[in-house]
N, C-alpha and C positions, 0 to 999 in steps of 0.2 A: 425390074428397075434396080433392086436390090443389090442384084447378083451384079450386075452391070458395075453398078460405084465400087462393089469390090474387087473386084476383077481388074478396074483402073486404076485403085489404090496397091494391090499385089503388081501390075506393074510399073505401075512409077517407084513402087518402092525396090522392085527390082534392078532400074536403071539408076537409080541412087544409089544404092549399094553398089553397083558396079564402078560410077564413079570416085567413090571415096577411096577404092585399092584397087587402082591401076594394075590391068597385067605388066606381066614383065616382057615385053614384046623386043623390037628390034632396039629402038632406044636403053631400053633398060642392060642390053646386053652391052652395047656399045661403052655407055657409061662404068659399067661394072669392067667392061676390058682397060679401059682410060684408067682408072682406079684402081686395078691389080699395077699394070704397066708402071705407072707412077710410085705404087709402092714394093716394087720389084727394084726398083733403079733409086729410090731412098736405103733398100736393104742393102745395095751392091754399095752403094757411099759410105753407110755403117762399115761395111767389111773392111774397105779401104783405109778407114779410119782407126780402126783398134787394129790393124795388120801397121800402121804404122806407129800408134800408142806401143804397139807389143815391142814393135823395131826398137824405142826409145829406152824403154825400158830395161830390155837384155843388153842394150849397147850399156846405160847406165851401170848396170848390175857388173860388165864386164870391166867397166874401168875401172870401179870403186875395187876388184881382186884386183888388179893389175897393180894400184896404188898401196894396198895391202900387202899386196907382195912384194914390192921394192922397197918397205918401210920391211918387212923384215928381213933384206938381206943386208940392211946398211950394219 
């Protein structure tokens, strides 16, 4: 009878555990795919965004010589 209640207590405590950390099954991939993708296409936005930062910049840089240089040839 002994062996019996433990026997039922090592598996429930088995299935317990198994609930509490979920494998990573077909769901789990899916989601992890959704969440690379999304932050794939958050990095390509970034890119786009300092490729125009950088545009503004060198244009800046390039007028402030230009402005520089016509002040000294007056």
């Amino acid at each position: 009878m002994v062996v019996l209640i433990v026997a039922i207590v090592m598996i429930a405590s088995i299935f317990k555990s198994r609930g509490r950390f979920p494998r990573h099954g077909v769901g789990g991939d899916d989601n992890a795919r959704i969440e690379n993708q999304r932050l794939r296409e958050e990095v390509g936005e970034l890119r786009e965004r300092l490729k125009v930062l950088e545009r503004i910049t060198v244009e800046k840089e390039n007028s402030l010589a230009k402005e520089i240089e016509s002040l000294r040839d007056r």
